[in-house]
C-alpha positions, 0 to 999 in steps of 0.5 A: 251378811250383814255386821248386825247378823255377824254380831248376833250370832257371836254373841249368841254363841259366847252366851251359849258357851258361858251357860256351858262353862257353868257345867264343865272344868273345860276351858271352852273357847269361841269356835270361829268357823262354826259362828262363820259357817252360821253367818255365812261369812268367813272366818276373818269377817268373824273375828274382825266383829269379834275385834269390834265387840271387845272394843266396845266392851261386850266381850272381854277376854278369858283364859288367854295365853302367849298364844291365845288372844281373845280375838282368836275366840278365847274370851266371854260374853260381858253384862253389857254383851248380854244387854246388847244380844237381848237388842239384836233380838227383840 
């Protein structure tokens, strides 16, 4: 799979999870291995990307703790993440 396929389909899934949080007082985070089981990828591949798209600015850390990085899925899609998705898709 490709880095442009693992990209999109993080972002797709922090979009999906920011329309959920909307309705919930659940803290959601990013399920990892379901984005890697969609992108046919491993778990690591997933959160090297995800590694890349907090760099860049399309996500951004949310409810983090001493124990829960963004990295680890516990972040959100940002403005300029949304930009990017509408990119990837066409």
């Amino acid at each position: 799979m490709d880095e442009t396929t693992i990209r999109r389909e993080i972002l797709m899934a922090l979009r999906q999870m920011a329309h959920r949080q909307e309705t919930t007082s659940e803290i959601l985070h990013l399920d990892m291995a379901d984005v890697a089981a969609r992108a046919g990828v491993s778990r690591e591949a997933v959160k090297a990307s995800l590694i890349d798209l907090l760099i860049e600015g399309f996500a951004e850390g949310f409810a983090e703790t001493l124990t829960d990085h963004a990295s680890d899925g516990h972040c959100r899609i940002t403005a300029a993440g949304m930009e990017e998705l509408r990119r990837l898709t066409g």
